[in-house]
C-alpha positions, -999 to +999 in steps of 0.1 A: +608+441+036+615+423+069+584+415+092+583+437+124+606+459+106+597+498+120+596+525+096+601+561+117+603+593+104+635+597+090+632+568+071+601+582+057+624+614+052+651+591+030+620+580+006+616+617-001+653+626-008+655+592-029+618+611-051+640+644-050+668+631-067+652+611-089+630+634-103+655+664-106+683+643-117+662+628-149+646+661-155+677+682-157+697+652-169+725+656-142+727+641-109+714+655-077+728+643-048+720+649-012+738+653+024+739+624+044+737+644+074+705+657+085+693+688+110+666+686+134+647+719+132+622+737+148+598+749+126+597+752+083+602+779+067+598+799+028+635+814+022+651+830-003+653+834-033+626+805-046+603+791-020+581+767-030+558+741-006+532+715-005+508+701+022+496+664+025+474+644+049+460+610+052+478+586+071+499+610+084+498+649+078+529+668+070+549+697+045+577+694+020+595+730+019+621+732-005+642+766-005+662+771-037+695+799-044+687+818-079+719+801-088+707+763-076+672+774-090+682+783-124+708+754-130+678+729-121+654+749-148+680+758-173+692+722-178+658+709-176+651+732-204+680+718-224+674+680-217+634+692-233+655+701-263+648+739-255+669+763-281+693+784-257+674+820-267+645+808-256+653+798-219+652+824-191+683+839-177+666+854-146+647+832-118+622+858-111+607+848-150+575+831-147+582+801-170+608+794-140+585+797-113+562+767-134+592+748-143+602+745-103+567+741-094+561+714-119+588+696-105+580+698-072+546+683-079+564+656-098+588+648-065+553+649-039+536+627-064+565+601-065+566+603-022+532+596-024+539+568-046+569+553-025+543+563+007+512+540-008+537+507-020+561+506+007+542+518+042+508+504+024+492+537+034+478+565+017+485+606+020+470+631-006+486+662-015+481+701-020+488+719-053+527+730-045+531+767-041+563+782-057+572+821-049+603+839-059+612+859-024+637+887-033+645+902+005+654+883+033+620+870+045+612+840+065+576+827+063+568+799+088+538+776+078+521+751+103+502+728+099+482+705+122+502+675+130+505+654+162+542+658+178+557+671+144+591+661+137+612+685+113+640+677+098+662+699+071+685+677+041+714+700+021+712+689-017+739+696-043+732+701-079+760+689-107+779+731-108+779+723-065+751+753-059+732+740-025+694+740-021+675+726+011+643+707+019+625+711+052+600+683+061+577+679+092+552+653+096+534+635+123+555+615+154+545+580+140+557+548+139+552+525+107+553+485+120+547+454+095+529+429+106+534+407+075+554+401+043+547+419+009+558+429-022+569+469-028+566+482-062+593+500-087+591+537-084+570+552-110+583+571-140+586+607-133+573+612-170+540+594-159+534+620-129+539+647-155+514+634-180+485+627-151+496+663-141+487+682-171+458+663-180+445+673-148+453+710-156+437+706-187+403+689-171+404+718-145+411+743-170+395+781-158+405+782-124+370+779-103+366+767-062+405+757-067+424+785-074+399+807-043+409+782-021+447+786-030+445+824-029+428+826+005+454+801+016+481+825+006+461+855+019+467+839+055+505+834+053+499+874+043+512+866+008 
């Protein structure tokens, strides 16, 4: 990186479209590209038909929304199913299934964790994140969710899947300004496979719900979910 380079937000928002693509391309084996133009919004929402978001904080605070179609949402898990090696019979046809919800919300995890990855190598600062919540909507609701940030920018970036079915992100985070003082050495990306593995030995260790899973539902009970 170039001394006195500034990072701003929407470069910060480019290191999460590179983790989106990444991660979905590999996992469904076909590639996922995204728009290079991006809105300004003024708040992020849940939309239909699969909604699915994560929290973070640390060096800065923010939220990853990402809205799929049932079409976009069950190309992404279908493929991914196949590239597993998954027999056809055995992989859902409708998004509403459950194994779809985990599928989607596995991979969201998998694109936060890699963020936070490209976050702690390249702006040598560290954000932790929530568990992701993924909810299949199936009337036109809109759920807005805040969080605290200082003078939150928000920003929404149109992906296309390999059939061309559309799915957004929505991202908001902190008005900040990343400056380097001196020279250093980023880090490859980390392997997608890696973030899966650490994720489901954590399931494992926290097997039986406990504090965790109260503390999601009375998160959800305030969005009136």
């Amino acid at each position: 990186m170039k001394k006195n380079k500034a990072i701003t937000t929407d470069d910060v928002l480019i290191n999460l479209c590179q983790s989106v693509t990444e991660v979905l391309s590999k996992a469904s084996g076909n590639k996922i590209t995204y728009s290079a133009m991006v809105q300004k919004i003024t708040c992020t929402c849940l939309r239909p038909d699969i909604g699915s978001f994560v929290l973070f904080d640390g060096g800065f605070n923010g939220i990853v929304v990402i809205n799929l179609t049932s079409i976009a949402a069950l190309e992404i898990y279908q493929d991914y199913m196949r590239n597993m090696g998954m027999p056809e019979e055995e992989i859902s046809q409708s998004h509403l299934a459950d194994d779809v919800a985990n599928v989607m919300g596995e991979l969201v995890n998998q694109i936060v964790g890699d963020f936070t990855f490209k976050v702690r190598e390249r702006l040598q600062t560290s954000i932790t994140q929530s568990q992701p919540k993924m909810m299949a909507i199936s009337k036109l609701v809109q759920i807005s969710v805040d969080t605290a940030m200082d003078k939150p920018q928000m920003r929404r970036v149109t992906f296309t899947t390999k059939n061309h079915n559309i799915f957004y992100l929505e991202f908001a985070m902190d008005r900040t300004e990343f400056i380097q003082l001196h020279e250093f050495e980023s880090a490859d990306s980390i392997d997608p496979d890696e973030i899966m593995k650490e994720s489901l030995e954590a399931k494992e260790d926290d097997s039986g719900g406990g504090d965790s899973d109260v503390a999601d539902d009375d998160f959800l009970a305030e969005l009136g979910l």
